[in-house]
N, C-alpha and C positions, 0 to 999 in steps of 0.2 A: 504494500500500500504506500501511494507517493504521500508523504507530511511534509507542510509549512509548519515552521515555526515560526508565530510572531513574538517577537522582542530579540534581544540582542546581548541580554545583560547575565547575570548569575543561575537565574533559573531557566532562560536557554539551554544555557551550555551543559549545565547537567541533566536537562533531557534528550537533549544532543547525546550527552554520554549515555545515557537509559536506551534509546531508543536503538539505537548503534549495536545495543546487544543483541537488539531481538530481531530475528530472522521476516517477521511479518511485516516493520516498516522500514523504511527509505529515505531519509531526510532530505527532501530537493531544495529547499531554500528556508533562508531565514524571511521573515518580513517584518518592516518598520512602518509607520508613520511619512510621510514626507518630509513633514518637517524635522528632522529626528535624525533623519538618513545622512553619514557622511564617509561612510568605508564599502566598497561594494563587496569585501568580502566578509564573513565572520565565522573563523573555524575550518576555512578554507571553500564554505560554502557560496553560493552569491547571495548577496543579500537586494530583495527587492521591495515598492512603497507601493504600500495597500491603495495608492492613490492611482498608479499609472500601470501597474501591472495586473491586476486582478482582474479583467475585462478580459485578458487573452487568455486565462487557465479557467480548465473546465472543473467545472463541481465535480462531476461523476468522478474525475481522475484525484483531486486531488483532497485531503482532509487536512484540518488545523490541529495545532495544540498552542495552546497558551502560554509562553515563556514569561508571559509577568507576574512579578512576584503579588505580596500581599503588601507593600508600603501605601499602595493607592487601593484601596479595596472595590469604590467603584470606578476606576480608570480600567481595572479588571472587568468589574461589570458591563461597562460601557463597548468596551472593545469585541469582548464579547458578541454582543447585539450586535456590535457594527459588520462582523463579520458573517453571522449567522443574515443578517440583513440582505448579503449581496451573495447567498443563496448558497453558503459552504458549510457543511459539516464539521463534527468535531470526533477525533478519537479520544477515545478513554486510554490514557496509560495507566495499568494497574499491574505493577512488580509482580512476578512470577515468586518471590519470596513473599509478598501477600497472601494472607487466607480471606477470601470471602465467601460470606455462605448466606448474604445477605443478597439484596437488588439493587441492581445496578442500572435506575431505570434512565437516569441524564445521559450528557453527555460531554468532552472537555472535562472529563475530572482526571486527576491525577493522582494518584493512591500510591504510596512509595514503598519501601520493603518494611517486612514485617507490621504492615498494619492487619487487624483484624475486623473484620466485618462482619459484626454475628446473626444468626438465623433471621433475618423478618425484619429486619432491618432497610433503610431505603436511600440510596441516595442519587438526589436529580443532576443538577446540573453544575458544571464550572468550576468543584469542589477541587483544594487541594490538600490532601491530608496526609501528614508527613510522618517519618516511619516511628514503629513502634509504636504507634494509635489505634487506640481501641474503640470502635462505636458500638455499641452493648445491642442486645436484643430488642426488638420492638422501635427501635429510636427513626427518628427521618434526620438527614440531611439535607438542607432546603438546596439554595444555590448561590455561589457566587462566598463561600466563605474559606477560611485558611482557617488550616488546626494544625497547629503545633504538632513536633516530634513528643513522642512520651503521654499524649495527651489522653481522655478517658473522658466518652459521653454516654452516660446513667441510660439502661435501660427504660423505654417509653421517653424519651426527650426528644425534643426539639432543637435541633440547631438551624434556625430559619433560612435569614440573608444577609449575605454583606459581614457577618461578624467573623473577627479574629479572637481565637483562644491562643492566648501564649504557651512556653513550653510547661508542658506535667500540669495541665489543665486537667481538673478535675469534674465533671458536672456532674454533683447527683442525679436519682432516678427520677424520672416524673416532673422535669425543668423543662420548662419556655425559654431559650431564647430568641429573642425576637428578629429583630433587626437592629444591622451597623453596632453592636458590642462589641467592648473589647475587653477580653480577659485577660488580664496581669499575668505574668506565669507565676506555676507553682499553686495559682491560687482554688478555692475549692469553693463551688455554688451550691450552695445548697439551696435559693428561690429563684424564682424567674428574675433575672435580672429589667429595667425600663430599658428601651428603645434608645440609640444614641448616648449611652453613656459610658464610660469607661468603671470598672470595677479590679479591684486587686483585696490580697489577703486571703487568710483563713478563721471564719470564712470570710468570703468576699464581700467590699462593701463598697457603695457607690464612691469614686471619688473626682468624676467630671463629667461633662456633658460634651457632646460635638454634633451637634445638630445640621452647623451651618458648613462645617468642613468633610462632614464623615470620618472615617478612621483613615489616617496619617500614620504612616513608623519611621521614624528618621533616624 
């Protein structure tokens, strides 16, 4: 299978590296932004702008992966759309040292070694969830969120949209979270945290709001 990678930066190149192991895909290019673009190669690849090249490559031939990380949670979002917009699919990369035993109904997620995916469990779209994570039984995965390596979400949970759990996130059983949150790492939930805010500690406890910016990690 021929994959675009968009973006150019840390979590490119280590799906680059992923991808490269597996006999099923083919890495044909990188893609940028326009404005964004100033190396034609990266990784020895070409690198092409969702602006001026996408009009000559066919859907049927080609699929996307996501190389941007979680510092902009909805510039991920965004890009997303934008792509799924001018009528391109997305593969799942899910590590062959992964277990899932759950559904995998999205698409663009990225699931890295040694995560676990338990029985009846659900995850949709754009997801990146980093290894040695666990998503318990019964739980959803919405879309468009980042979970930390080491991390643990409570069977029957919720992890909506747009939110980041930092690393050895904990989320008890039976938790909402909503949208655009951000979990501290280490830290441990035990209620539905509010929409837009940032929480840290044990347990977790609200300590900012980002309404107007979304989740930022600099």
């Amino acid at each position: 299978m021929k994959v675009i990678i968009f973006g150019v930066g840390d979590l490119a190149k280590q799906l680059y590296h992923y991808l490269g192991k597996e006999e099923e895909y083919r890495v044909e290019y990188f893609c940028i932004n326009k404005e964004f673009f100033s190396d034609g190669k990266f990784l020895g690849k070409e690198v092409i702008t969702f602006e001026d090249s996408l009009e000559s490559l066919s859907t049927k031939e080609y699929k996307f992966l996501l190389g941007i990380g979680y510092k902009n949670l909805r510039m991920r979002k965004r890009i997303f759309e934008m792509i799924k917009g001018k009528g391109f699919n997305f593969i799942n990369y899910i590590s062959p040292n992964a277990k899932v035993y759950g559904d995998i109904r999205g698409e663009g997620n990225i699931i890295l070694p040694n995560v676990i995916i338990e029985p009846f469990s659900i995850i949709n779209d754009n997801n990146i969830i980093w290894s040695n994570s666990t998503i318990c039984h019964d739980s959803v995965i919405g879309n468009h969120n980042f979970i930390a390596a080491n991390s643990i979400v409570g069977g029957f949970s919720e992890v909506r949209e747009n939110n980041f759990l930092g690393f050895n996130t904990t989320i008890k059983d039976n938790i909402i979270v909503g949208k655009e949150v951000l979990i501290g790492a280490s830290s441990l939930v035990v209620k539905s945290p509010e929409n837009y805010s940032t929480y840290y500690g044990i347990p977790a406890k609200k300590m900012s709001e980002h309404f107007e910016t979304g989740i930022e990690i600099v």
